[in-house]
C-alpha positions in Angstrom: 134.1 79.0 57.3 135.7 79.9 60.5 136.1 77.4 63.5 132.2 76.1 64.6 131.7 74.1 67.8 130.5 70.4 68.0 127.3 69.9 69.5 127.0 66.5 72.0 124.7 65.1 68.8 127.9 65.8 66.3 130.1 64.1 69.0 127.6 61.4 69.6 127.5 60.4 66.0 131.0 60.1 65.5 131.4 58.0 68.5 128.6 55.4 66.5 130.1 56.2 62.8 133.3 55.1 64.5 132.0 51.8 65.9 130.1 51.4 62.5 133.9 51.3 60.6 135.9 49.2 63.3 132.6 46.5 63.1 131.2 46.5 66.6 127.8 48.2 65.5 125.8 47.3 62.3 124.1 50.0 60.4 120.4 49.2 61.8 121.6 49.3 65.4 123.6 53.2 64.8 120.0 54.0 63.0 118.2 53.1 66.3 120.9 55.0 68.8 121.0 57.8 66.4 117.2 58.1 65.9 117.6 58.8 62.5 116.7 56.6 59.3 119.5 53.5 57.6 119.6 55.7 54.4 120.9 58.7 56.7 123.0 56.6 58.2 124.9 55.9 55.0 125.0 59.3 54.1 126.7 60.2 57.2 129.1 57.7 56.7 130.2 58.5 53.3 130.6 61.7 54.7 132.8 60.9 57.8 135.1 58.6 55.2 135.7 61.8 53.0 136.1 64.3 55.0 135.9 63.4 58.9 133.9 64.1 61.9 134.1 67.9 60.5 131.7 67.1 57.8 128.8 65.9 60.2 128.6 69.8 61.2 125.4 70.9 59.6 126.6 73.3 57.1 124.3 76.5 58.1 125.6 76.4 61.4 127.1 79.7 61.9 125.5 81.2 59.0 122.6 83.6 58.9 119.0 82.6 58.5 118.1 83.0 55.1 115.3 84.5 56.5 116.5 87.2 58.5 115.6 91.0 57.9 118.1 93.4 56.3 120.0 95.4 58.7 118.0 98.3 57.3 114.7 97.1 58.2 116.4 97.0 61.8 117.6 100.4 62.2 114.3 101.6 60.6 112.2 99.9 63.1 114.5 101.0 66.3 114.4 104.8 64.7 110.8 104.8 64.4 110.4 103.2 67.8 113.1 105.5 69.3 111.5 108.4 67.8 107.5 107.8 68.3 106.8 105.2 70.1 109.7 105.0 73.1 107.1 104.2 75.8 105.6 101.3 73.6 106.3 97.9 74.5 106.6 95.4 71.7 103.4 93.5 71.1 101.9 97.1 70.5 104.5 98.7 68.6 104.5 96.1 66.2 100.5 96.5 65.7 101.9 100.5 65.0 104.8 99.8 62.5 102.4 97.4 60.6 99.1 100.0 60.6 101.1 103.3 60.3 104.1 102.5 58.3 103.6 99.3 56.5 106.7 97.4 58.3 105.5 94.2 59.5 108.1 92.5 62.5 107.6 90.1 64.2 106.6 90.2 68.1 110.1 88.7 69.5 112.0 90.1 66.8 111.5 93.3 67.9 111.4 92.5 71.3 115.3 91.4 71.2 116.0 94.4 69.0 114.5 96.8 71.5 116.7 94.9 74.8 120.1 95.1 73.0 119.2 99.0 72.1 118.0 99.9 75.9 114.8 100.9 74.9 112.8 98.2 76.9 114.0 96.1 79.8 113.0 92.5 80.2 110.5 91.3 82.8 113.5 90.4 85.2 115.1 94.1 85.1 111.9 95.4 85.5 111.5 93.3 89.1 111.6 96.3 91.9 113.2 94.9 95.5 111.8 96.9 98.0 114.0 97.8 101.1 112.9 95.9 104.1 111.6 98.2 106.9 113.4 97.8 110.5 110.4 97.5 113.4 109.8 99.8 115.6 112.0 99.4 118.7 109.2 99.9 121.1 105.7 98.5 121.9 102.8 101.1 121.3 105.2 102.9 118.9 103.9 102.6 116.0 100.8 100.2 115.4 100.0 99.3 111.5 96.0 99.5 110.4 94.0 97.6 107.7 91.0 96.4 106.6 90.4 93.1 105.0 87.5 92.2 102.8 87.4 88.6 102.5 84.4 85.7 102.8 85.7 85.1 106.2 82.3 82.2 107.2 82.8 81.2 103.7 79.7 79.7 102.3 78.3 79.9 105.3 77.5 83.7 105.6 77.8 86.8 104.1 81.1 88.5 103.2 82.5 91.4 105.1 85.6 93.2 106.6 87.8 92.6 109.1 89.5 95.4 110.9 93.3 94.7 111.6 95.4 96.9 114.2 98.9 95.3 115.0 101.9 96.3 116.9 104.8 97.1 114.8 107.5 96.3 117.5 106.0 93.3 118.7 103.6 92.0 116.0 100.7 91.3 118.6 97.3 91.4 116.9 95.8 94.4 119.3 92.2 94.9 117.8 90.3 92.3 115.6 86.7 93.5 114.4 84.4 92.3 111.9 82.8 95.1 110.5 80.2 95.3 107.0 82.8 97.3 105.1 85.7 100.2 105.4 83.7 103.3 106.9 84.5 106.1 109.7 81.9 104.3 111.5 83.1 101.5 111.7 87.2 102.3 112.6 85.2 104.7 115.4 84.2 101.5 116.6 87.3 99.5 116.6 89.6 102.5 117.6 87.1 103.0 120.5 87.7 99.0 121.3 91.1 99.7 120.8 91.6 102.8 123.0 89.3 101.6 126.1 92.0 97.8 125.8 95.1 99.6 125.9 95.5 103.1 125.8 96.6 106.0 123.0 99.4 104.6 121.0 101.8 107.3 119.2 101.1 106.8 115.9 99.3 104.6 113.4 100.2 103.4 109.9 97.9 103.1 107.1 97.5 103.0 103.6 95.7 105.8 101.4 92.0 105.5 102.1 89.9 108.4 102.4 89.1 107.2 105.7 92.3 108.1 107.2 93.5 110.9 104.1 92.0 113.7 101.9 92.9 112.1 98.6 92.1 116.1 97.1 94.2 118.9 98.2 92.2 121.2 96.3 89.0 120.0 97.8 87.0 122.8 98.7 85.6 122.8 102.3 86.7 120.7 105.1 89.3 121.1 107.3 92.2 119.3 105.1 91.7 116.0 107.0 89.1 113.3 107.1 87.2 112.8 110.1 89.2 110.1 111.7 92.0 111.9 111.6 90.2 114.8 113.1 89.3 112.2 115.9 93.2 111.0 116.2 94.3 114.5 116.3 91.8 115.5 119.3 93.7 112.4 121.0 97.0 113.7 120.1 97.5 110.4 118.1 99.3 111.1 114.5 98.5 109.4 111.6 100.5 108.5 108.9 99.7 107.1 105.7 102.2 104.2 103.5 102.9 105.0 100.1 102.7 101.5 99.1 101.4 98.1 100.3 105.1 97.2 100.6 105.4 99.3 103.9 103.1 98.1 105.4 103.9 94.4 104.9 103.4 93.7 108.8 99.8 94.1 108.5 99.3 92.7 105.0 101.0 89.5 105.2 99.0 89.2 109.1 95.9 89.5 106.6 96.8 86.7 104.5 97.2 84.5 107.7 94.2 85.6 109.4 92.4 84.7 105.5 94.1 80.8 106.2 94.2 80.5 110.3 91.1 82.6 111.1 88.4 80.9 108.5 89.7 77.5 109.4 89.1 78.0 113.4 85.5 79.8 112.9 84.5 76.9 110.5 85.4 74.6 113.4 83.3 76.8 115.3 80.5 76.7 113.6 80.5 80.8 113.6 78.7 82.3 110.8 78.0 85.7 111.3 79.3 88.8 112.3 78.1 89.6 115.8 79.0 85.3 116.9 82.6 86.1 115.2 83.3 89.0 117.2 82.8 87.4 120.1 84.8 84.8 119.1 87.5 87.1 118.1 89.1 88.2 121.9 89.7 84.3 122.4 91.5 83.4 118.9 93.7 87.1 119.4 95.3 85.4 122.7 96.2 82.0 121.1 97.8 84.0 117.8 99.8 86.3 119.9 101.1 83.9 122.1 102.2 81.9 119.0 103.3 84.5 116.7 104.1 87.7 118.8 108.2 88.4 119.3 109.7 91.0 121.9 110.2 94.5 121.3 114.0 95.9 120.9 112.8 97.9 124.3 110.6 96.7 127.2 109.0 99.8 127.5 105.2 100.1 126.6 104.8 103.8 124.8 101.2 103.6 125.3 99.6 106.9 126.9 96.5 106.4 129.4 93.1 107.7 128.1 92.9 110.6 130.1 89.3 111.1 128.7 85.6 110.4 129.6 83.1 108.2 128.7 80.8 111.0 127.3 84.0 113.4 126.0 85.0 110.3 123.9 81.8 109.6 122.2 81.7 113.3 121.1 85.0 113.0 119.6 84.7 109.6 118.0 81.6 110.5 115.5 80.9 112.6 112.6 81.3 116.1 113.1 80.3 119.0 110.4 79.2 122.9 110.7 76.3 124.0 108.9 75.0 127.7 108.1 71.5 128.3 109.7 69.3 130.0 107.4 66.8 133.0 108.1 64.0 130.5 108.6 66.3 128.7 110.8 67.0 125.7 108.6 70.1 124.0 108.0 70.9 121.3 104.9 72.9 117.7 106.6 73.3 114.7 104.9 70.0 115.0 102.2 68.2 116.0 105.6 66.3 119.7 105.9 66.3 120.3 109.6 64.7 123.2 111.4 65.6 124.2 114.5 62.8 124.5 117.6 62.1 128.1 118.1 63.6 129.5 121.2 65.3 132.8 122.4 68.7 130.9 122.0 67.6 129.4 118.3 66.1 133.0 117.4 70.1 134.1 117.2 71.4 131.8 115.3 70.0 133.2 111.8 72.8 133.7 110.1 75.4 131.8 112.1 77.2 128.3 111.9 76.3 125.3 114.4 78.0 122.0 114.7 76.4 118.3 113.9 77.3 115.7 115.7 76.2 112.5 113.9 76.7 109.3 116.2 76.3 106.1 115.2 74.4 104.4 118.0 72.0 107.6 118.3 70.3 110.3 116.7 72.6 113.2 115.7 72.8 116.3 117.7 72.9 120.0 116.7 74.8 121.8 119.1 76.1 125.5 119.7 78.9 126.3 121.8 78.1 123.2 123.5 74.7 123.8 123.6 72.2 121.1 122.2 69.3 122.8 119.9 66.0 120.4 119.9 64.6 120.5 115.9 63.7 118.7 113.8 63.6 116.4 110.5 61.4 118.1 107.5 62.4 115.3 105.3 64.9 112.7 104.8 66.2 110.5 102.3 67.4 106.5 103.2 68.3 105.6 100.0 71.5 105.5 98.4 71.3 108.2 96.5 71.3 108.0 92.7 74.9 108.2 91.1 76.5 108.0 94.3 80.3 107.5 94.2 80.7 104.1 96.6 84.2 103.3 97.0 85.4 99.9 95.8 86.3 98.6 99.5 82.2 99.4 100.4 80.9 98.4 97.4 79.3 95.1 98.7 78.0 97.2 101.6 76.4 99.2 99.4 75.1 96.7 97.0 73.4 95.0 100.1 72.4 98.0 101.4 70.6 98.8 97.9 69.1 95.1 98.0 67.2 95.3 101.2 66.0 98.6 100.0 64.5 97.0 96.9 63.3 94.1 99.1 61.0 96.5 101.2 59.7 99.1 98.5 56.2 99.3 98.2 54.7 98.9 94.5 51.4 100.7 94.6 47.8 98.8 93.0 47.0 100.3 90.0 42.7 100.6 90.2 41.0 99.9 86.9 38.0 102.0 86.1 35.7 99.1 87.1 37.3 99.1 90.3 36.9 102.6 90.8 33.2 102.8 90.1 32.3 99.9 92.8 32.5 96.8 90.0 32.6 93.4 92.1 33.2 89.9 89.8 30.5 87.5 91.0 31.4 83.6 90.8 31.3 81.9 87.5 27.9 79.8 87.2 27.6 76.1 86.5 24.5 75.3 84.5 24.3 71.2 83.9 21.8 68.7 82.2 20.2 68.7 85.7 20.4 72.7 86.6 17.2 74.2 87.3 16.7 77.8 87.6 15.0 79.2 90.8 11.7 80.6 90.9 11.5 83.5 93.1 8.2 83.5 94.3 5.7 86.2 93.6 5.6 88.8 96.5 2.5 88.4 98.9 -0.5 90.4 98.1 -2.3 92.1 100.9 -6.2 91.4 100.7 -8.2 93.9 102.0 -12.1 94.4 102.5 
């Protein structure tokens, strides 16, 4: 046997077997510093007086396991894995080698085998370090956008959203809006807030939600961007979308303090619903930013003045969609049929396309060339349509949405065929030991001469 280390424990009892021999430890006492049994404690000694502190080595040390696989098994089960199942991580390829080909391994066996052959990497080489992200040298630049789902009046209301917009130079919340979930609707809204406080930034930062991308190039229809950006582009305002949550981690980690700050100081006060927390908002943005906000690299504010009106805004900040006018002068909109008012201009339009404008805050508009067309609405459809997709960011919305429906639906009353034929149920009668039946008189009988 080659040269084998001493372990602190082999060193330890030497040190006690040593004492033991010179007299200044007795047997029982080395059994109670050792932890071990008397008996063992003779057998150790015997064992240091033959052949010295070399012999308290445990003898497999060094040695194999007796029960260790055969290198063949090993190079079996790296071949097969190498071969078949190279994207496999362990605790399923050993459920493969012992279904498929009878080789039974165990879990961190094959695990270590797999590591010292490269074919899988252990949970700390697979740890990705993302490169931090400079900010933006100016204020305005560049101004990151998110929405945050949370149970912001905690048991107090209902859950919802809250809209984020912060400044990427300066990390000043710009826009706070609590909102029912992630819709075009609603960012009109808070963009519209946003706009009207301080002006056209040059760009905003986002993740992947179809509210700010077309998730389908192939999709057929459209324009290649979603509404909002259509909006943004109108106000020369590009858009640009993260590719992971990572990039955007201004905004994200401004979330998780907004989930611990913001929930604490409406508990204290006493909001609990959406419209009271707005207005609370304007006053808790000014105390954040003054506590959290840093300078820019540059003094200069890149923010461009809304050069546009009132009325020109609302038209651009809605949902906006051409529709083909039939012969009869119909058109198909959101699971609506609406006909158009018969006039010499509406007579022209067979055959042509006209532009919805769907606001928010009023009834949607048909227009042509600017022109507004009066119709109007052969049927339409409130519900949330059967099989709809709902995105996973509105799906409380929805769910709510769907439960007030429900709340309100009328069941109709089922007639029975007594009912129908004029059946009324009289009183049950009470007949006693003292009842007496009525006797209706006899009718009066005229005498005559």
């Amino acid at each position: 046997m080659g040269w084998v280390l001493m372990s602190e424990r082999d060193v330890r009892r030497i040190e006690v077997l040593t004492e033991i021999l010179s007299g200044r430890r007795t047997v029982a006492s080395a059994a109670i510093v050792l932890a071990i049994s008397g008996r063992q404690v003779h057998r150790l000694l015997i064992r240091f007086r033959e052949d010295g502190g070399g012999a308290l080595i445990h003898k497999g040390r060094g040695q194999a396991s007796n029960h260790r696989l055969t290198p063949g098994v090993r190079e079996y089960a790296l071949e097969l894995v190498r071969t078949s199942y190279a994207d496999f991580g362990p605790t399923l390829a050993i459920e493969v080698l012992l279904d498929k080909h009878g080789l039974k391994v165990g879990r961190e066996t094959l695990r270590t085998w797999m590591v010292e052959d490269g074919l899988w990497l252990s949970r700390k080489q697979r740890r990705s370090f993302h490169q931090p992200r400079l900010r933006r040298e100016s204020y305005g630049e560049l101004v990151q956008i998110d929405g945050s789902d949370h149970r912001w009046f905690e048991q107090r209301g209902e859950p919802c959203t809250l809209l984020v917009f912060i400044d990427d130079a300066t990390s000043k919340l710009m826009q706070l809006r609590f909102v029912p979930s992630e819709s075009t609707d609603s960012y009109f809204g808070a963009l519209q807030g946003y706009l009207n406080d301080h002006g056209c930034p040059v760009a905003f930062y986002s993740d992947k939600h179809t509210v700010f991308r077309v998730n389908k190039p192939d999709a057929k229809g459209g324009s290649g961007m979603t509404q909002f950006g259509r909006a943004l582009a109108e106000l020369n305002i590009e858009i640009l979308c993260a590719n992971s949550s990572q990039a955007k981690g201004r905004v994200e980690r401004a979330n998780r303090t907004l989930q611990d700050r913001l929930v604490k100081e409406l508990r204290l006060a006493g909001v609990s619903d959406m419209a009271a927390g707005n207005m609370f908002l304007p006053g808790f943005v000014k105390q954040f930013n003054e506590k959290f906000s840093v300078l820019a690299a540059k003094a200069e504010n890149v923010h461009r003045r809304l050069n546009v009106q009132a009325s020109r805004l609302a038209d651009i900040l809605c949902h906006r969609e051409q529709r083909h006018v039939g012969q009869q002068l119909t058109l198909a909109y959101d699971r609506r049929q609406i006909i158009l008012e018969r006039s010499d201009l509406a007579d022209k339009l067979a055959g042509q396309y006209v532009e919805i404008y769907d606001f928010a805050d009023r009834p949607l508009e048909v227009r042509w060339k600017g022109h507004s067309l009066p119709y109007r609405v052969f049927s339409k459809d409130q519900r949330v349509s059967h099989t709809a997709i709902v995105e996973n960011k509105r799906l409380s919305h929805a769910l709510a949405t769907v439960k007030a429906q429900q709340d309100i639906t009328h069941i109709p009353k089922v007639m029975t065929n007594s009912a129908k034929g004029g059946y009324k149920k009289r009183p049950r009668q009470l007949y006693g030991p003292d009842y007496k039946a009525e006797i209706e008189a006899p009718p009066a009988v005229e005498m005559t001469a």
